[in-house]
C-alpha positions in Angstrom: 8.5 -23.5 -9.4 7.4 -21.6 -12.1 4.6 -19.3 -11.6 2.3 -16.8 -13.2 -0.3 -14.6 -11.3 -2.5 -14.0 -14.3 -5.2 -11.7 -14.9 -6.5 -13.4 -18.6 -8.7 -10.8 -21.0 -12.3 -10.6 -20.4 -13.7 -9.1 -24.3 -17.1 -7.9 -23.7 -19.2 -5.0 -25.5 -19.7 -3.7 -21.9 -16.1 -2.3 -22.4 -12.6 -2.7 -20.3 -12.9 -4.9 -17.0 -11.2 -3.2 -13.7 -10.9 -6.1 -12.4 -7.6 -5.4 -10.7 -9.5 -2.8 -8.8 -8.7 -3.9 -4.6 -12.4 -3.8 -4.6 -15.1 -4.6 -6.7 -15.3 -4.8 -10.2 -16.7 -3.1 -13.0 -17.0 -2.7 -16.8 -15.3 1.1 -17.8 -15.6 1.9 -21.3 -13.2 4.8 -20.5 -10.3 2.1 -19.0 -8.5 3.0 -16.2 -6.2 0.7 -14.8 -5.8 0.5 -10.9 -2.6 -1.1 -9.3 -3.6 -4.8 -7.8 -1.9 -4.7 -4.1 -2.8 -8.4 -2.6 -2.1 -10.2 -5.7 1.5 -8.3 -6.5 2.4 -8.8 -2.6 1.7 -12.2 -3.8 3.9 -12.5 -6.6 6.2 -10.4 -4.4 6.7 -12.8 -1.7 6.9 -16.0 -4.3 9.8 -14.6 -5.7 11.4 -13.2 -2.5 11.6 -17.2 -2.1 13.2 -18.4 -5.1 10.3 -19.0 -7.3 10.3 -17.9 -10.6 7.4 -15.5 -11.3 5.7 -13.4 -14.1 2.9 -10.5 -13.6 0.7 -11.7 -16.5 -1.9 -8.5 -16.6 -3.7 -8.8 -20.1 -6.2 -6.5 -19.0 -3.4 -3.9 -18.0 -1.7 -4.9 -21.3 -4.4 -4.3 -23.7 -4.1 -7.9 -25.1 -6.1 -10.2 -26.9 -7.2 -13.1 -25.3 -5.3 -15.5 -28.1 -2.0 -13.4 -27.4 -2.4 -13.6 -23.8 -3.1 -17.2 -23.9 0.1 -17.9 -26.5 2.1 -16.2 -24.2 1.5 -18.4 -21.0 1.8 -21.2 -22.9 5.7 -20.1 -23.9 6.0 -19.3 -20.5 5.2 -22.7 -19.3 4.1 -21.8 -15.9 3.8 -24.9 -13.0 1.3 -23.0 -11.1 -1.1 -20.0 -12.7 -2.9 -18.1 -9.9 -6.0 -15.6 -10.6 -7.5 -13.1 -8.4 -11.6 -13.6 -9.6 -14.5 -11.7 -8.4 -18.5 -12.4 -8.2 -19.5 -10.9 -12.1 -16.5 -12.8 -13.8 -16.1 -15.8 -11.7 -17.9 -17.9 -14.3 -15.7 -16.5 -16.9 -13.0 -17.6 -15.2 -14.4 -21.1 -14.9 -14.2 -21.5 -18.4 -10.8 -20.0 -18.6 -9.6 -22.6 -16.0 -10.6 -25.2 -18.7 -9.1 -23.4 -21.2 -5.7 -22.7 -19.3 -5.8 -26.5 -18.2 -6.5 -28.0 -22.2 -3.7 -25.7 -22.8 -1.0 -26.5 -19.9 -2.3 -29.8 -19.1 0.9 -30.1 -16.5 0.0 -26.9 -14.9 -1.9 -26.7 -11.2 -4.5 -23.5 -11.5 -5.9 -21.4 -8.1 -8.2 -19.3 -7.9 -8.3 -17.1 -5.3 -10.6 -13.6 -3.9 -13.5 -12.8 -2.3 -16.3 -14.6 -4.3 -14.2 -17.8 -3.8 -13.8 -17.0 -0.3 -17.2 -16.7 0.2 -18.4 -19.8 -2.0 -15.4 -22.1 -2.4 -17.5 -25.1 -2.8 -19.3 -23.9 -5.8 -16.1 -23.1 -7.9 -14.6 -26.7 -6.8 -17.6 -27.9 -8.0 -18.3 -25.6 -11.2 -14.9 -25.7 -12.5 -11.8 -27.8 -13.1 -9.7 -25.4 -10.2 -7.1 -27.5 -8.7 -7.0 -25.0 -5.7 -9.2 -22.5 -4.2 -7.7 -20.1 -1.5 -10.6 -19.4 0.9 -8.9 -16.4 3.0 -7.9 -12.9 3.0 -4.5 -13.7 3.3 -3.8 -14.9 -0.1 -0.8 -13.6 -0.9 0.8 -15.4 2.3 -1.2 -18.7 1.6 0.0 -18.5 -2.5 3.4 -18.3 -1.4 3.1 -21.4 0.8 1.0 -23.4 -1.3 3.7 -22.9 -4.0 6.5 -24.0 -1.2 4.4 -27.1 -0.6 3.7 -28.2 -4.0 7.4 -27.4 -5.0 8.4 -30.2 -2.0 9.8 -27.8 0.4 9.2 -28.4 4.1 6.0 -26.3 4.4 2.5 -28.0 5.1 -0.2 -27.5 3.1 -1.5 -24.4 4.4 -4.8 -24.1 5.9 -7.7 -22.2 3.0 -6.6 -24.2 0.9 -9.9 -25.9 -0.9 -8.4 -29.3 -3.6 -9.0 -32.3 -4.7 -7.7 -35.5 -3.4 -8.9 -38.9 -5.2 -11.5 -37.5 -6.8 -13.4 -35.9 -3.9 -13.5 -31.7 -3.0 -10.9 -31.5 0.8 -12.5 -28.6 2.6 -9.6 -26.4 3.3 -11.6 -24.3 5.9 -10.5 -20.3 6.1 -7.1 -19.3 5.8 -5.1 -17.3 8.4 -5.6 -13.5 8.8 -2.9 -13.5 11.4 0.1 -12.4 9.3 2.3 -10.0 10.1 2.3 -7.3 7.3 5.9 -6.3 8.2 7.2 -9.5 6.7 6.1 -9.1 3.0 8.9 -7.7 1.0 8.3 -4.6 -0.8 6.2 -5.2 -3.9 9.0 -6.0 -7.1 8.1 -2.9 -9.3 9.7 -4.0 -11.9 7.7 -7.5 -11.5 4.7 -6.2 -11.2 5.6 -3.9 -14.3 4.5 -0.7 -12.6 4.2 2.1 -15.3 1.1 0.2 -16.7 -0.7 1.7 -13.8 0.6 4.6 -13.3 -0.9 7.1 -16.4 -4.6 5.7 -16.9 -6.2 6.1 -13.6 -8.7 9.4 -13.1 -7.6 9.6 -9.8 -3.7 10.8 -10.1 -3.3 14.6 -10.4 0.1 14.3 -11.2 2.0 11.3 -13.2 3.5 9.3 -12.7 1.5 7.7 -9.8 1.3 4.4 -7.7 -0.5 2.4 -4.9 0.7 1.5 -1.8 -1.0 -0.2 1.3 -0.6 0.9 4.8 -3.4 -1.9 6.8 -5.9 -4.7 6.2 -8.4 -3.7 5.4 -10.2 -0.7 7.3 -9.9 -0.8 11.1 -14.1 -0.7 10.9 -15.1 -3.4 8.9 -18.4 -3.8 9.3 -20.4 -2.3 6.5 -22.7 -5.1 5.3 -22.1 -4.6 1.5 -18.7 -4.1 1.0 -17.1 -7.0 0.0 -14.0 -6.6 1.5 -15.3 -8.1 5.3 -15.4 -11.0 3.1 -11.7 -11.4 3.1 -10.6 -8.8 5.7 -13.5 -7.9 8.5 -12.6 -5.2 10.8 -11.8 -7.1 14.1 -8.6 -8.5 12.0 -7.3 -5.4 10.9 -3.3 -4.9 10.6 -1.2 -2.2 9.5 2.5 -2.2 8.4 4.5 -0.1 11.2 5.0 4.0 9.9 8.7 3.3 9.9 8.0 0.9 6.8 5.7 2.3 5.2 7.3 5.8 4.8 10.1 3.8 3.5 8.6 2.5 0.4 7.3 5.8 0.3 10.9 6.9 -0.2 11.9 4.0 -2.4 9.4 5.2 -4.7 10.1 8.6 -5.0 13.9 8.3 -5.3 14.5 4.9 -7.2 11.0 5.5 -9.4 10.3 9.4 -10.2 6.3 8.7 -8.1 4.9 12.1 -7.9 1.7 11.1 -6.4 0.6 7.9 -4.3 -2.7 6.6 -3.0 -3.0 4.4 0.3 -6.1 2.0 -0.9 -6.5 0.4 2.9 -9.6 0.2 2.9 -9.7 2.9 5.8 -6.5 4.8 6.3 -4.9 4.1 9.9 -5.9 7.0 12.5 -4.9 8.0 15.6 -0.9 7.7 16.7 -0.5 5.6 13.7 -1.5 8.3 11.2 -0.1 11.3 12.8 3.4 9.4 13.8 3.8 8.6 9.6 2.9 12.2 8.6 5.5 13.6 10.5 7.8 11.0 9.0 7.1 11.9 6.3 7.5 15.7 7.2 10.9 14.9 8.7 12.6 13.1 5.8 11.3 16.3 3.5 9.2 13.8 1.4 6.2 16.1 1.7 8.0 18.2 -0.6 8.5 15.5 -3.2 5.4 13.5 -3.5 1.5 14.1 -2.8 -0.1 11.7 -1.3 -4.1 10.7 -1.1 -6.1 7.8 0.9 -9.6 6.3 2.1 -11.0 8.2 5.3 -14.1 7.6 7.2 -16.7 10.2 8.0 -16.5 11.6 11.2 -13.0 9.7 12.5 -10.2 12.8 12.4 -9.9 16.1 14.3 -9.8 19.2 12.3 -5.6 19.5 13.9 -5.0 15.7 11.8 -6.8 16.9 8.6 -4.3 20.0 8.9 -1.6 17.3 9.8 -2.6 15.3 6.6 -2.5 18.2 4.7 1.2 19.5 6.0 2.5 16.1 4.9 1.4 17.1 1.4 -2.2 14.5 1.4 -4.3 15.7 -1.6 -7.1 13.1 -2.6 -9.3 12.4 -0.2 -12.0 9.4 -0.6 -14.8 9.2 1.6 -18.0 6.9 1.9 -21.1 8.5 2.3 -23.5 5.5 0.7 -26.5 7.4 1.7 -28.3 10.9 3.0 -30.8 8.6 5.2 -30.1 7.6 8.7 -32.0 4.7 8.3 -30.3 3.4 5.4 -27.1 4.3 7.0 -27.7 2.3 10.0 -28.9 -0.6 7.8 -25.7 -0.7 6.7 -23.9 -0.5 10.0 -21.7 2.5 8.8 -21.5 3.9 12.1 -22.3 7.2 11.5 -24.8 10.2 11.7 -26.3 12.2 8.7 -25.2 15.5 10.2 -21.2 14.1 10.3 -21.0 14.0 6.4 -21.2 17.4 5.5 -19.0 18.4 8.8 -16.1 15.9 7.9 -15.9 16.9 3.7 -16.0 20.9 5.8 -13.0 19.8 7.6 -11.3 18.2 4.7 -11.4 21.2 2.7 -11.1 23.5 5.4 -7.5 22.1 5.9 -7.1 22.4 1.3 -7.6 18.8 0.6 -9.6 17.9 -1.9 -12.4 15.2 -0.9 -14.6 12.9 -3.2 -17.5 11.1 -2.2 -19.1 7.9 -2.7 -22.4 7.0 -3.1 -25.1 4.3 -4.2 -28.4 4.0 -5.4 -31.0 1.2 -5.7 -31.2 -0.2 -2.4 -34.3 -2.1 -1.8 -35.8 0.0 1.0 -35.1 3.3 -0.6 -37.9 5.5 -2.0 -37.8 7.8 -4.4 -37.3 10.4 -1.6 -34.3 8.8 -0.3 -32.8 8.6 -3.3 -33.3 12.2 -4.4 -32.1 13.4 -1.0 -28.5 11.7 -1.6 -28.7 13.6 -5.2 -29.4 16.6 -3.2 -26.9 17.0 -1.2 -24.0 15.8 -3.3 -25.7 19.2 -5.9 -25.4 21.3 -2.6 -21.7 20.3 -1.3 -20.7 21.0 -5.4 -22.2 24.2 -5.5 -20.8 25.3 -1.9 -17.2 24.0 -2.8 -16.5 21.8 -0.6 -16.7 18.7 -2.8 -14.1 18.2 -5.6 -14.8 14.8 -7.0 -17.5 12.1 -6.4 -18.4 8.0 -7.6 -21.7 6.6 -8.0 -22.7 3.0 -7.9 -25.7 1.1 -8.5 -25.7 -1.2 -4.6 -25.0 -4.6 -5.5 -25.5 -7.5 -2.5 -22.1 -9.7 -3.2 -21.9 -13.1 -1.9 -20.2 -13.5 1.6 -21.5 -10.0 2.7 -23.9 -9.4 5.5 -26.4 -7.8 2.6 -26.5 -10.7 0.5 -27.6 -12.9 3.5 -29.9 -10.1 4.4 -31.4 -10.4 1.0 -31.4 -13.7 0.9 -33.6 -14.1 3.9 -35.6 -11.3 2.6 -36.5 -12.7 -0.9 -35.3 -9.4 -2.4 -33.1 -11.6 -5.0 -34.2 -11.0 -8.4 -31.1 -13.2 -9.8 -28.3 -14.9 -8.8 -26.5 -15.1 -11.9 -23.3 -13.7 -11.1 -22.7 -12.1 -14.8 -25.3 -9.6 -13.8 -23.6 -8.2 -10.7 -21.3 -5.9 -12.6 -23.3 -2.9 -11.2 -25.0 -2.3 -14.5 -28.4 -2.6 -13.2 -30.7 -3.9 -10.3 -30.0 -7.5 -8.4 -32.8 -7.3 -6.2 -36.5 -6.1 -5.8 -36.6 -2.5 -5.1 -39.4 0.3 -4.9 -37.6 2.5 -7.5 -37.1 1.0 -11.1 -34.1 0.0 -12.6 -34.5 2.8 -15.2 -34.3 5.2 -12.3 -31.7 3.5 -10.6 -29.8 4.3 -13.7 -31.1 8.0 -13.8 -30.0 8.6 -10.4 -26.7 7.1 -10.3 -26.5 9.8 -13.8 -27.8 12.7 -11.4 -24.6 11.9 -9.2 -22.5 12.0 -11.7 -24.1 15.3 -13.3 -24.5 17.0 -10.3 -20.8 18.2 -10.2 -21.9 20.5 -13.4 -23.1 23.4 -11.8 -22.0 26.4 -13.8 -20.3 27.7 -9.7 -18.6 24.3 -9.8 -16.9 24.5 -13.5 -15.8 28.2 -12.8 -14.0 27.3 -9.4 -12.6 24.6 -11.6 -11.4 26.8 -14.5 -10.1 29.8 -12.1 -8.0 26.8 -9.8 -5.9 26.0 -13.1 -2.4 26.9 -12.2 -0.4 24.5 -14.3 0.1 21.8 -17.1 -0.9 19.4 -14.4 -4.1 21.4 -13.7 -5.1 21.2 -17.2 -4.0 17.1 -17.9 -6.2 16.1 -14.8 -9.3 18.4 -15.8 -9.4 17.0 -18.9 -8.4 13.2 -17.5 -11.6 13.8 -15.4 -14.0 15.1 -18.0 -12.9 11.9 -20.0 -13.8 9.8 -16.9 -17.2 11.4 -16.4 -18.3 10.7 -20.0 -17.2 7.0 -19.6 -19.4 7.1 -16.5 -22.7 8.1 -18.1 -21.7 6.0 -21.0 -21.3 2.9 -18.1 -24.8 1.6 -18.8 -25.6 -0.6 -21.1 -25.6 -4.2 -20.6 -25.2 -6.0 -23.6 -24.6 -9.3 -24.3 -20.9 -10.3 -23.5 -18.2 -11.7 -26.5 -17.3 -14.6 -24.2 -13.8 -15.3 -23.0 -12.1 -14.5 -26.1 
């Protein structure tokens, strides 16, 4: 079978979609272009059985919407799979029509975690021949491509269709894999070097994603989109032995000079400390710097040195919020006082942490908000914060928030267009004009003259000087990250 996983273009004044992002997406008018892991395990696996697959990223490609759409049609795929998330999913409705008018032979699936959320309404809003409800999709592709090309496989269970006219409710899809029997991600398939040079995050080039678990071993925060598709209580890792593997495939066979592990929370305990010294023991510390997500409050200062031995640089860490209450809100499982003691210990050991927040939840004041503002100002003027992201809090279908504001009437829309964190969803005691003015604050309050001139004197290199001036590109296509204007449509 012939199949493309296919990421079509999305032209819109708001600028470049990241929607390959392995969270949620947003408009960059700086792009940056972030390696999709589920999806290329996905195309991975369909060719590590004998399909025959292309990586169709016209976002990552810079294409036009009429170039990408003449090239699938050369291609001639049987099956065209897209990842979709909650502000584009009604593009992509309209792109299903289009791919369909245009390969009327062709099956389409959608799959992510709006459609696993609400795979009713894209059944019923679209002409999708398949929805994958899971978190699994990559596994569930695979097999839905094994059943449709006649092999002995059933049809697997998430998988939403249509049979004689009427929607067949596929129910949820496994999230009992094991992670260990994925083949490596095809490099060359995924066409790798298209993400390796235009992400803000790599200090040195080129760099590349990996995946050590699904998704982070907490899984309970109530906005974050991935409990949708991967909540906490399933949460898998690959074993150390593999992982430090592909670590080493990627360094010797590819030139990778710096990685970043985007589970969602970076495995602790035995786990982590058994793949550092792996990676200590095969000398790869020497050869590649590495970065992942960590929780507040989860690692001894000994396993921040630890990460730090094995050559760990980039450090990101949720913070959300500087109030308690907020904090429990969101079940983040944490305490004020933690925050500033974890980013101590990060940098304490010479790693180099970044923060995120958010802004514009609807029990917030004023007051909370500045306090978050605050205290990101007071960890950049004491050093011990290199790098922070700030979001405007957006309640996405299938999350404990949006039910929360659901029940609570806090829903000022529920057109999906508008949740591309460009403004306000919901009814909220500060504006959306400060909502915008604060997430700015964040971003400006790494500009303190004692921030700029530990910055300057720390330059000890060309790569020093590329990634200072990558991130000063990045922070000016953040303030500029406000508008929203009307989109161009699909095209």
């Amino acid at each position: 079978m012939k199949i493309s996983v296919a990421y079509p273009p999305l032209a819109s004044d708001k600028g470049t979609p990241l929607l390959s992002q392995n969270r949620q997406f947003q408009w960059f008018t700086n792009p940056t272009y972030i390696y999709p892991m589920v999806p290329s395990y996905a195309a991975s696996l369909c060719a590590s059985r004998g399909h025959s697959v292309t990586f169709d990223d016209g976002i990552a490609d810079e294409m036009t919407y009429d170039a990408f759409m003449a090239d699938l049609v050369k291609k001639a795929p049987d099956l065209v799979a897209m990842e979709t998330k909650t502000p584009v999913v009604t593009r992509h409705w309209k792109i299903v029509a289009d791919v369909k008018a245009r390969l009327p032979k062709a099956a389409v699936v959608l799959m992510g975690d709006h459609v696993t959320a609400l795979p009713r309404e894209t059944m019923e809003q679209s002409s999708v021949d398949y929805v994958i409800a899971g978190g699994d999709f990559d596994f569930i592709l695979a097999d839905l491509a094994d059943h449709l090309d006649g092999k002995d496989v059933p049809m697997p269970a998430g998988v939403w269709r249509r049979e004689g006219g009427e929607i067949v409710d596929g129910g949820m899809g496994s999230l009992n894999h094991n992670l260990d029997d994925l083949p490596y991600i095809d490099r060359d398939l995924t066409k790798w070097q298209r993400y390796a040079y235009k992400n803000g995050n790599f200090k040195y080039t080129p760099g590349t994603y990996v995946m050590a678990g699904r998704d982070c071993w907490w899984g309970r925060c109530t906005f974050c989109s991935w409990t949708t598709l991967f909540p906490g209580a399933t949460y898998r890792t690959v074993s150390p032995e593999r992982h430090v593997a592909e670590i080493e495939r990627l360094v010797t066979e590819r030139g990778v000079r710096e990685i970043f592990d985007d589970s969602g929370c970076f495995p602790r305990g035995a786990w982590l400390e058994e793949f550092c010294q792996r990676l200590i023991d095969k000398g790869l510390h020497k050869k590649v710097v590495m970065g992942c997500n960590m929780r507040v409050g989860e690692l001894t200062q000994d396993q921040w040195n630890l990460l730090k031995k094995a050559n760990f640089r980039f450090i990101l860490i949720g913070l959300e919020s500087m109030s308690q209450a907020t904090l429990n809100r969101l079940c983040k499982g944490i305490k004020v006082e933690q925050i500033e003691q974890t980013v101590a210990m990060a940098k304490k050991a010479g790693l180099e942490p970044h923060i995120t927040t958010m802004v514009g939840y609807p029990w917030e004041t004023r007051e909370d908000a500045r306090r978050t503002i605050d205290f990101a100002k007071s960890l950049f003027s004491r050093g011990l914060l290199n790098t922070l992201q700030a979001t405007i809090v957006v309640p996405y279908p299938g999350t404990p928030l949006f039910a929360e504001a659901k029940e609570n009437g806090w829903l000022t829309t529920e057109n999906w267009d508008e949740y591309d964190m460009r403004a306000s969803v919901w009814k909220s005691p500060i504006s959306n004009d400060d909502v915008l003015q604060f997430k700015d604050e964040l971003y400006k309050a790494a500009l303190t003259p004692a921030f700029i001139a530990r910055k300057i004197m720390s330059i000890r290199d060309v790569d020093d000087v590329k990634f200072l001036f990558r991130a000063a590109g990045k922070l000016v296509g953040h303030l500029l990250n406000k508008s929203r204007n009307k989109d161009c449509g699909c095209k």
